[in-house]
mmCIF file as gemmi writes it, N, C-alpha and C atoms, coordinates in Angstrom:
data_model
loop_
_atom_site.group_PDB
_atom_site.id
_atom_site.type_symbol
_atom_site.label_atom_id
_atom_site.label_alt_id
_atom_site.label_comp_id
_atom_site.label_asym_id
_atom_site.label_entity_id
_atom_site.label_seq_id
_atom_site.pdbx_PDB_ins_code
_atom_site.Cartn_x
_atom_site.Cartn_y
_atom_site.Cartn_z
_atom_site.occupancy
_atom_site.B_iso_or_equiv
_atom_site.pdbx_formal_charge
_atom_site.auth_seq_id
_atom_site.auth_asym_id
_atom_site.pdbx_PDB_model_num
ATOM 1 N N . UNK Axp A 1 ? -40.308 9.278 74.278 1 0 ? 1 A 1
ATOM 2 C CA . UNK Axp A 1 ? -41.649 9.183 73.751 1 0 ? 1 A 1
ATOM 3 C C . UNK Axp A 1 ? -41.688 9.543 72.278 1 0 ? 1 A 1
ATOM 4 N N . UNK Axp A 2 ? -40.847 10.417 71.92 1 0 ? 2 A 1
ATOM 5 C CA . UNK Axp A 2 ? -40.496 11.211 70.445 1 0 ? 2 A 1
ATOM 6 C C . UNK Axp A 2 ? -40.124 9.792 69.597 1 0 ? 2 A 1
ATOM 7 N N . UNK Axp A 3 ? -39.37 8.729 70.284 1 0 ? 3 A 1
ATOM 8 C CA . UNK Axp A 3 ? -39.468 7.403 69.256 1 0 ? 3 A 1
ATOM 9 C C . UNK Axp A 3 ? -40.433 6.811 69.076 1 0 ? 3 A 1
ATOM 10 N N . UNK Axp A 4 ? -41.376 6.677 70.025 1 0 ? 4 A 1
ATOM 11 C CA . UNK Axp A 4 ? -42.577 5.854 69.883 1 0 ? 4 A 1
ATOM 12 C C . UNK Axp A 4 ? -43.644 6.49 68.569 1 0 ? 4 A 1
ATOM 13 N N . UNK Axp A 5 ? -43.609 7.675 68.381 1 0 ? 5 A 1
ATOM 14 C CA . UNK Axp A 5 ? -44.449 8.621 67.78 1 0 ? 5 A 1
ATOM 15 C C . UNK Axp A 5 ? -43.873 8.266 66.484 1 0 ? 5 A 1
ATOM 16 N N . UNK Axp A 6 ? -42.463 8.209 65.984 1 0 ? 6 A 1
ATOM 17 C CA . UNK Axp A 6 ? -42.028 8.061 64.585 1 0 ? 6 A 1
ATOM 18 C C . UNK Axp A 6 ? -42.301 6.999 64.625 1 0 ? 6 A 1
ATOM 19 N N . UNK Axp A 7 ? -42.025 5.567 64.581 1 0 ? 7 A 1
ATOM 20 C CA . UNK Axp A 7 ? -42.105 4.774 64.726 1 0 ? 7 A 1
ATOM 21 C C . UNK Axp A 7 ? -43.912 4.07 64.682 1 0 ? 7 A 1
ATOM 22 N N . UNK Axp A 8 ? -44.51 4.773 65.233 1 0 ? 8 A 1
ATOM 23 C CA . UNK Axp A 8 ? -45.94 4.554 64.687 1 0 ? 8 A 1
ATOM 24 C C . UNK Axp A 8 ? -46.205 5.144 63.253 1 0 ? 8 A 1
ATOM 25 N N . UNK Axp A 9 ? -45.768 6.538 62.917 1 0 ? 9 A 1
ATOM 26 C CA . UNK Axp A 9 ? -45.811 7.181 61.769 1 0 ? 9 A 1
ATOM 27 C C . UNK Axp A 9 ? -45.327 6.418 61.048 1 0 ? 9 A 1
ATOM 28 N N . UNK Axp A 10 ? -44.108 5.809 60.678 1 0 ? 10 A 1
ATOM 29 C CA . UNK Axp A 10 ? -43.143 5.208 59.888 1 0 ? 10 A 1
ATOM 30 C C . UNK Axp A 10 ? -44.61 3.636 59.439 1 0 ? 10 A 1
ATOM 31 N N . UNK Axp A 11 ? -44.673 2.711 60.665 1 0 ? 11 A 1
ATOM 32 C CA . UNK Axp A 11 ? -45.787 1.994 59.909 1 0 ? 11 A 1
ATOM 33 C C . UNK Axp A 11 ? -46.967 2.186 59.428 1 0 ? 11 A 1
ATOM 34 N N . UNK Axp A 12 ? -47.496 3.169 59.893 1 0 ? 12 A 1
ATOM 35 C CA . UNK Axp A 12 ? -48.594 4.273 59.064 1 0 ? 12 A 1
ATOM 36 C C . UNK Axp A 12 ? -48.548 4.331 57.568 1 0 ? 12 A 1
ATOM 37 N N . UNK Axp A 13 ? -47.374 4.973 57.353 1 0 ? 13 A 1
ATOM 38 C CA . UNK Axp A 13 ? -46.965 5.025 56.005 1 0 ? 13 A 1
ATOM 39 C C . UNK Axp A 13 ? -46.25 3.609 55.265 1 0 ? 13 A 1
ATOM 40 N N . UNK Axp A 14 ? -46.036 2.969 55.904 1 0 ? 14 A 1
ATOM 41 C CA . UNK Axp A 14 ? -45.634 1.465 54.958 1 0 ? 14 A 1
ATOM 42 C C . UNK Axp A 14 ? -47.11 1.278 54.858 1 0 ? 14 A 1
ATOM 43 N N . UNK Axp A 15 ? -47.9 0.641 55.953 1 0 ? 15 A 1
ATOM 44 C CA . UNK Axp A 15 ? -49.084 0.211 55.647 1 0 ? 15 A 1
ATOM 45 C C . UNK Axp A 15 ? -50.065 0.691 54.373 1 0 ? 15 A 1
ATOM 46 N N . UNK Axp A 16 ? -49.844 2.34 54.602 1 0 ? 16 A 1
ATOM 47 C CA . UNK Axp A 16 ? -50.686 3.044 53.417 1 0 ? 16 A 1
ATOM 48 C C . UNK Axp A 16 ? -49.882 2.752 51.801 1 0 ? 16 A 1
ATOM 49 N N . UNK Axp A 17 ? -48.747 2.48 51.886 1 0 ? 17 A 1
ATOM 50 C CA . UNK Axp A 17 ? -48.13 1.816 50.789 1 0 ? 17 A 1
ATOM 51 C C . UNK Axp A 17 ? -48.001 0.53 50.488 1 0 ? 17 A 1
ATOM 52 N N . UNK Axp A 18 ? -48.288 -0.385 51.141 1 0 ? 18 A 1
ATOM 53 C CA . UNK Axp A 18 ? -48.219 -2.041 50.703 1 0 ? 18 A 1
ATOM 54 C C . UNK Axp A 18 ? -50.24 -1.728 50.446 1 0 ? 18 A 1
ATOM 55 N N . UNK Axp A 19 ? -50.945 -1.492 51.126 1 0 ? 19 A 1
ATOM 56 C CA . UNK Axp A 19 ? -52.214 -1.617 50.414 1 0 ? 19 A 1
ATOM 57 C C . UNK Axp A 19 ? -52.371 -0.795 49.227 1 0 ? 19 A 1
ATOM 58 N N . UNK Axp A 20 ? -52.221 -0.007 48.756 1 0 ? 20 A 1
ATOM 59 C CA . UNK Axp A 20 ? -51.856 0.679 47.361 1 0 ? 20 A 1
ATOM 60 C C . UNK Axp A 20 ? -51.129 0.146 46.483 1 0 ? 20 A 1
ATOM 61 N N . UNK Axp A 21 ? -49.949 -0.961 47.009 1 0 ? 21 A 1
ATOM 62 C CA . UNK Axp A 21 ? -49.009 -1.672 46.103 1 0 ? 21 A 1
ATOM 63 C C . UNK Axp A 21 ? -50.452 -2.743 45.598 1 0 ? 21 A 1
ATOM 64 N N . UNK Axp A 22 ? -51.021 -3.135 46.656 1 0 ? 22 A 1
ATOM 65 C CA . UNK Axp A 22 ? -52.076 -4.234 46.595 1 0 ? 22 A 1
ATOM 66 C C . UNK Axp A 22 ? -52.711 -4.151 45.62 1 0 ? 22 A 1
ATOM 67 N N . UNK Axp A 23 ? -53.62 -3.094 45.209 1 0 ? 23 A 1
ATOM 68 C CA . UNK Axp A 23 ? -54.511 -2.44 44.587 1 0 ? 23 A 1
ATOM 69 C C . UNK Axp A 23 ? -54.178 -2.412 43.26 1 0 ? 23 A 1
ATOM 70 N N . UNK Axp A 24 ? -52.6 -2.123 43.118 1 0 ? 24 A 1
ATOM 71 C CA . UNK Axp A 24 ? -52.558 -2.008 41.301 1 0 ? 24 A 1
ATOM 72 C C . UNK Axp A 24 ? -52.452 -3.35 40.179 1 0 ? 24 A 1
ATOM 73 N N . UNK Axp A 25 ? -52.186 -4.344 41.094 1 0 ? 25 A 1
ATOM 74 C CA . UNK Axp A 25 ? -53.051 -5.562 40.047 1 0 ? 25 A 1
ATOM 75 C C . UNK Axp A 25 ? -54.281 -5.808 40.032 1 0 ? 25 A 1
ATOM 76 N N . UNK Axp A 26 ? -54.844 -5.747 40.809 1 0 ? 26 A 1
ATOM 77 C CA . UNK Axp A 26 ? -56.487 -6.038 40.507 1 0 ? 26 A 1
ATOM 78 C C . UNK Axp A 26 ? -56.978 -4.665 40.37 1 0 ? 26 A 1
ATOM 79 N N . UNK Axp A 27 ? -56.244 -3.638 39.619 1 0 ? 27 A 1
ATOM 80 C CA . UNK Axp A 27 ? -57.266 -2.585 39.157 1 0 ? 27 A 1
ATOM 81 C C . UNK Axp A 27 ? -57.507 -2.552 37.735 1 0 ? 27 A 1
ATOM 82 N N . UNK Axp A 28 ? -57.26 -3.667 37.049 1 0 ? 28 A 1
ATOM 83 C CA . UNK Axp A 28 ? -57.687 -3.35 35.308 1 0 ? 28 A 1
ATOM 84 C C . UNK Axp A 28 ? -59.364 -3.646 35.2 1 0 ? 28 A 1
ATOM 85 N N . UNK Axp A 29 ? -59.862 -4.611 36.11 1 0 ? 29 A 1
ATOM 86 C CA . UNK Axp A 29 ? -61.008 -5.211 36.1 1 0 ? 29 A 1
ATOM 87 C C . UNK Axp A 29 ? -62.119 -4.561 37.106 1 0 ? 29 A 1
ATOM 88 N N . UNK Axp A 30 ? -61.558 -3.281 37.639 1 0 ? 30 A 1
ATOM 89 C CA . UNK Axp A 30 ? -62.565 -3.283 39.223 1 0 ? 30 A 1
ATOM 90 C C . UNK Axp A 30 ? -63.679 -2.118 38.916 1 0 ? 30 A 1
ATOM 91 N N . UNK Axp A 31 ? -64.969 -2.325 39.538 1 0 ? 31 A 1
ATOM 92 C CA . UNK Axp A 31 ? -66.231 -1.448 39.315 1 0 ? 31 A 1
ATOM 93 C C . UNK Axp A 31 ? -65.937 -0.374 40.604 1 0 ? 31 A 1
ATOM 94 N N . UNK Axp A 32 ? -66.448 0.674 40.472 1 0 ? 32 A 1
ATOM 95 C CA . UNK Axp A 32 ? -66.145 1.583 41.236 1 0 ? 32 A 1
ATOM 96 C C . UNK Axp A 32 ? -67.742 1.823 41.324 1 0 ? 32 A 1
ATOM 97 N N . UNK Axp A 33 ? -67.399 2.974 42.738 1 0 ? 33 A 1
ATOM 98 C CA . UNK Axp A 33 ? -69.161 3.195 42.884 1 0 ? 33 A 1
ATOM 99 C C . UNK Axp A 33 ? -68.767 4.567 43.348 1 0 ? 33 A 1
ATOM 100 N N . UNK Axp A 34 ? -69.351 5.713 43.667 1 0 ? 34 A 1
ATOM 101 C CA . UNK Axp A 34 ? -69.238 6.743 44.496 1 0 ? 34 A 1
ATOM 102 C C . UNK Axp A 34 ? -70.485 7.094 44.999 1 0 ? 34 A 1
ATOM 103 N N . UNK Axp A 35 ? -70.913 7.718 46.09 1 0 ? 35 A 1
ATOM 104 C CA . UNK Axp A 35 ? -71.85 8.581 46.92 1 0 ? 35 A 1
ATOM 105 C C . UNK Axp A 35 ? -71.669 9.508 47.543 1 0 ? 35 A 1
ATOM 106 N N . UNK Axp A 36 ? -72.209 10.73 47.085 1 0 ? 36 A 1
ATOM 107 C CA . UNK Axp A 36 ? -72.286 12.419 47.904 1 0 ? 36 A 1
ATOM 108 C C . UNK Axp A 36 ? -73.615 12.392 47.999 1 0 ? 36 A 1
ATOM 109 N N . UNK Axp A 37 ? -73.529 12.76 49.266 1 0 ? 37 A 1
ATOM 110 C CA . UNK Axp A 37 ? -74.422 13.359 50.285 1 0 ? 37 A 1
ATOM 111 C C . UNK Axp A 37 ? -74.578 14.8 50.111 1 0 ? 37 A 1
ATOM 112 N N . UNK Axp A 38 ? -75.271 15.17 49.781 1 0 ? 38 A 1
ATOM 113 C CA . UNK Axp A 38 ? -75.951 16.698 49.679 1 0 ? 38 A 1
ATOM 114 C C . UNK Axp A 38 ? -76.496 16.876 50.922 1 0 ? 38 A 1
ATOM 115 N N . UNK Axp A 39 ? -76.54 17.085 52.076 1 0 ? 39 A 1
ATOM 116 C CA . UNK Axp A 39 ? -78.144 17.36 53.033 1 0 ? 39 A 1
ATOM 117 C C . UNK Axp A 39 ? -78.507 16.066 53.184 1 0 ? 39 A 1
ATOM 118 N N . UNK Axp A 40 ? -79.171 15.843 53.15 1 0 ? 40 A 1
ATOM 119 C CA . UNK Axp A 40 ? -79.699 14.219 53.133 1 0 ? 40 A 1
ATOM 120 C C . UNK Axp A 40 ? -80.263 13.731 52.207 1 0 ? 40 A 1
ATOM 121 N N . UNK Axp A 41 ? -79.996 14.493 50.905 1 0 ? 41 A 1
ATOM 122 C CA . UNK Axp A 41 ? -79.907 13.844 49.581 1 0 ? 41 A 1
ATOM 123 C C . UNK Axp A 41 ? -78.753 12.789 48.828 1 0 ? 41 A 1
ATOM 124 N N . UNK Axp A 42 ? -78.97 11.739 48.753 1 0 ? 42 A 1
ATOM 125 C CA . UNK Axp A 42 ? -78.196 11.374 48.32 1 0 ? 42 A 1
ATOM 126 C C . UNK Axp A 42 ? -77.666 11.357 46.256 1 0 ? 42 A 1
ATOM 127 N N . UNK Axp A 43 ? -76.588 10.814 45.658 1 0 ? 43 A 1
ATOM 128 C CA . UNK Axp A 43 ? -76.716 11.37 44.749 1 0 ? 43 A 1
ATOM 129 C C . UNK Axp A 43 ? -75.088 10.278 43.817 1 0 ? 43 A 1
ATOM 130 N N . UNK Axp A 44 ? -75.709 8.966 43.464 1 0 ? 44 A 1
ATOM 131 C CA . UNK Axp A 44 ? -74.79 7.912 43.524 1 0 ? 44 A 1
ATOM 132 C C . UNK Axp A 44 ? -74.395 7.881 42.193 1 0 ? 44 A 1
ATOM 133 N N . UNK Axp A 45 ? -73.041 7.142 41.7 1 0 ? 45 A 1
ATOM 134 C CA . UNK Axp A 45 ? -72.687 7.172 40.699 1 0 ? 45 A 1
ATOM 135 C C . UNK Axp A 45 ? -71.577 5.895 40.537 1 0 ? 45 A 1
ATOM 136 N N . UNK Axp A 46 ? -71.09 5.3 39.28 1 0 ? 46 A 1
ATOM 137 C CA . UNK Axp A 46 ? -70.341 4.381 39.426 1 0 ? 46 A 1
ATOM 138 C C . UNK Axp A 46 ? -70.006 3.545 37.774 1 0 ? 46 A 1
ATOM 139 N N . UNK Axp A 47 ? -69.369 2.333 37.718 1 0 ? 47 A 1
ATOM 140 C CA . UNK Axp A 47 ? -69.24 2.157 36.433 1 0 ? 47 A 1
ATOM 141 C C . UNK Axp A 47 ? -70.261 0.919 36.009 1 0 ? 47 A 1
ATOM 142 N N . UNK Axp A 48 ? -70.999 0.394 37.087 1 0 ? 48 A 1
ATOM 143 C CA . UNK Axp A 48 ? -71.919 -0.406 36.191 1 0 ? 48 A 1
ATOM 144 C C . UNK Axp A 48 ? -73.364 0.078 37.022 1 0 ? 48 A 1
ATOM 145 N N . UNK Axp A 49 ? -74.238 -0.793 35.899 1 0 ? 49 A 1
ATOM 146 C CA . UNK Axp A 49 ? -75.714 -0.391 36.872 1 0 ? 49 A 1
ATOM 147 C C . UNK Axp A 49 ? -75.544 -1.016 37.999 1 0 ? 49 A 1
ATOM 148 N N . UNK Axp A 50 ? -75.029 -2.201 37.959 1 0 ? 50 A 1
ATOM 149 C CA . UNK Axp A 50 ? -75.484 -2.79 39.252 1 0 ? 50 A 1
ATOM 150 C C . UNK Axp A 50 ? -74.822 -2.26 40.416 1 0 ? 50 A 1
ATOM 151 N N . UNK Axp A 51 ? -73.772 -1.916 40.793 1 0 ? 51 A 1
ATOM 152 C CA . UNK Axp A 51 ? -72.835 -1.506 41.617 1 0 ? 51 A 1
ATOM 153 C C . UNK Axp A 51 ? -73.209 0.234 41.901 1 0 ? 51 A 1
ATOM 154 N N . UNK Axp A 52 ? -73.895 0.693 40.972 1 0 ? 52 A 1
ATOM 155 C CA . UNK Axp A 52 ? -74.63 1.693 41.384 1 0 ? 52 A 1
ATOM 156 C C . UNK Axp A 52 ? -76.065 1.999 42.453 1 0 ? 52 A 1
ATOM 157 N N . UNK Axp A 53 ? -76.46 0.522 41.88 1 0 ? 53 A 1
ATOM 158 C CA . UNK Axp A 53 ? -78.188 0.662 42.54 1 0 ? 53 A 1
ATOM 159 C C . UNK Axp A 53 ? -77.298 0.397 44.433 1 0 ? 53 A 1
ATOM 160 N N . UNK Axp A 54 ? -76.335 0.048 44.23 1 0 ? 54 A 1
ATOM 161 C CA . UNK Axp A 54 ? -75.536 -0.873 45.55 1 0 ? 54 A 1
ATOM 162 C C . UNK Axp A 54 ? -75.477 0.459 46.329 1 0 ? 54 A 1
ATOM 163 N N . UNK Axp A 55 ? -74.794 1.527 45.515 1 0 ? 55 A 1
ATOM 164 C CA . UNK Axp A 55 ? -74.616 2.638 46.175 1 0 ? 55 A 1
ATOM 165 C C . UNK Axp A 55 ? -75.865 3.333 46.783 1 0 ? 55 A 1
ATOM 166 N N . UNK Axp A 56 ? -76.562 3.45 45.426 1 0 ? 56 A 1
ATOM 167 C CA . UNK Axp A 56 ? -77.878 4.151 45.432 1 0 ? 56 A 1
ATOM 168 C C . UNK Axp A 56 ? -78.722 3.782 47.049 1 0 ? 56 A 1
ATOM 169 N N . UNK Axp A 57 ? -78.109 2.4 47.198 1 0 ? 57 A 1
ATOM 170 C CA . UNK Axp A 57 ? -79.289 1.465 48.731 1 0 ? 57 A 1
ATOM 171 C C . UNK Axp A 57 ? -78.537 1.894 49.473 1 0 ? 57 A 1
ATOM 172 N N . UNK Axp A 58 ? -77.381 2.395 49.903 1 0 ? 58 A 1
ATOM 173 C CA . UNK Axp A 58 ? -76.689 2.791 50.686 1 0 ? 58 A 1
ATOM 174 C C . UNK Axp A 58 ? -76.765 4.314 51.102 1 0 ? 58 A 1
ATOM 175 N N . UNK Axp A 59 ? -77.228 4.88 49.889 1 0 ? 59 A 1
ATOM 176 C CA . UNK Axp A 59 ? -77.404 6.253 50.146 1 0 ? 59 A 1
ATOM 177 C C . UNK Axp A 59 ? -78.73 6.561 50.929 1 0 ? 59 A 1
ATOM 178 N N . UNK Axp A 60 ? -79.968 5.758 50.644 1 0 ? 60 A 1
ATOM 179 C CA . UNK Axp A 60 ? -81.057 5.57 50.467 1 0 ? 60 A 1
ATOM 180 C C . UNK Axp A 60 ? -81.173 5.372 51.873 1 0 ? 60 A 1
ATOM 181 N N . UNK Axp A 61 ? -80.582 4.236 52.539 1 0 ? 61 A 1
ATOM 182 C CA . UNK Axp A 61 ? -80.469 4.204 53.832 1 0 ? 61 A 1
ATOM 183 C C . UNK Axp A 61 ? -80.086 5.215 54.91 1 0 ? 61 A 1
ATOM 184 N N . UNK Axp A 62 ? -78.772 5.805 54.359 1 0 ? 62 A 1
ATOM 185 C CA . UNK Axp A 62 ? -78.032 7.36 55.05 1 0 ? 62 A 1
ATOM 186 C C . UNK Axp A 62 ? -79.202 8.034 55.253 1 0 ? 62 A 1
ATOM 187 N N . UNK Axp A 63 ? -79.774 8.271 53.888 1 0 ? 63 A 1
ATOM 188 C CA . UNK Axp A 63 ? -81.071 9.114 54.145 1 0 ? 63 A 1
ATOM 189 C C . UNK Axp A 63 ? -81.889 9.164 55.292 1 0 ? 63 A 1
ATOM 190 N N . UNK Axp A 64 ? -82.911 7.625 55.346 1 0 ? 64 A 1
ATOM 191 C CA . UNK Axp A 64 ? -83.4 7.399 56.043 1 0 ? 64 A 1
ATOM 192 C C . UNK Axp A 64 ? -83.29 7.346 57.624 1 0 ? 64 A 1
ATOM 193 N N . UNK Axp A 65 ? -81.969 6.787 57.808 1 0 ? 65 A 1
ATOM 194 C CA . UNK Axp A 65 ? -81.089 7.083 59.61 1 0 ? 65 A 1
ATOM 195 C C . UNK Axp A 65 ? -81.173 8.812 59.72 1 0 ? 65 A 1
ATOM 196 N N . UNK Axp A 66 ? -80.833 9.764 58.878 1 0 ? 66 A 1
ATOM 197 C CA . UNK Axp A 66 ? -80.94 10.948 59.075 1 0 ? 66 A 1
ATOM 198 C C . UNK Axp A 66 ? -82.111 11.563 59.541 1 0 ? 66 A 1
ATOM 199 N N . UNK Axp A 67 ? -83.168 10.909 59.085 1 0 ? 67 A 1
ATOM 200 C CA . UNK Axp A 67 ? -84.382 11.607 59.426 1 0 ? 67 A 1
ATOM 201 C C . UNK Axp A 67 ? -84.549 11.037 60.858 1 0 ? 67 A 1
ATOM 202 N N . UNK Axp A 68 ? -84.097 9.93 60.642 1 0 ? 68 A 1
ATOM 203 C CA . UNK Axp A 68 ? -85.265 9.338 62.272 1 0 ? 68 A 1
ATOM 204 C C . UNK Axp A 68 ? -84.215 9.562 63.147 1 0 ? 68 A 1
ATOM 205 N N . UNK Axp A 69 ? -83.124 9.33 62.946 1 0 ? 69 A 1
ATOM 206 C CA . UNK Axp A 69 ? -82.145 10.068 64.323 1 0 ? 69 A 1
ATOM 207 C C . UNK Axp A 69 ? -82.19 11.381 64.231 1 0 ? 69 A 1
ATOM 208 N N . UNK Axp A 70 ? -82.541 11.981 63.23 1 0 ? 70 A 1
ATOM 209 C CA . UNK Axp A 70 ? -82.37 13.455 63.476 1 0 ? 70 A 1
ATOM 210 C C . UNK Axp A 70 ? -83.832 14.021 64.206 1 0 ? 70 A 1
ATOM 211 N N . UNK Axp A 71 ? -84.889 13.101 64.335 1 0 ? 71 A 1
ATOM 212 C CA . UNK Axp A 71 ? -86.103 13.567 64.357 1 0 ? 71 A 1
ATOM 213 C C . UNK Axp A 71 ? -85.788 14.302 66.278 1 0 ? 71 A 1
ATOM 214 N N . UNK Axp A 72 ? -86.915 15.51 66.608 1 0 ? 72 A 1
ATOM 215 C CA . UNK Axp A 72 ? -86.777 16.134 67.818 1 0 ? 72 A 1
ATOM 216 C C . UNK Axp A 72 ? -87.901 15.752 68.303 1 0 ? 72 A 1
ATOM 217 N N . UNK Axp A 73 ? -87.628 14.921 69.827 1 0 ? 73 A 1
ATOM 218 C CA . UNK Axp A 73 ? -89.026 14.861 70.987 1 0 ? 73 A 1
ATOM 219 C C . UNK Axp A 73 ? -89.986 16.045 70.677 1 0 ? 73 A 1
ATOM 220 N N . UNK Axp A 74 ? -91.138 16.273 70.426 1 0 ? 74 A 1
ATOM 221 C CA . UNK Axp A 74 ? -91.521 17.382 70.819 1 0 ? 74 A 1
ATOM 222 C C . UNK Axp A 74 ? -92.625 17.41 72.193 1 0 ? 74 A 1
């Protein structure tokens, strides 16, 4: 069973390295975005406006699922 286990690990780690090999030509041109979650604040950031507001609707949404799934029967 101890082979089966490396052997998954072993393509684990190729996989996480051919998509990273992937990544470094098309990274001179690429927009990035980020989102932290505070609480259910959201709080977005990124390198253009537009790809921000992208985040910003995404956060905006998190938000919103938080409240109403979080809401309690009373």
């Amino acid at each position: 069973m101890t082979d089966i286990i490396k052997i998954g690990f072993s393509l684990i780690i190729v996989g996480f390295a051919l998509v990273f090999l992937g990544f470094i030509p098309s990274a001179r041109n690429a927009n990035f975005a980020g989102l932290v979650m505070i609480g259910p604040i959201p709080i977005a950031f990124g390198s253009s406006p537009g790809i921000t507001l992208i985040a910003m609707a995404i956060g905006l949404l998190l938000m919103f699922a938080y409240f109403m799934l979080g809401r309690k029967n009373a």
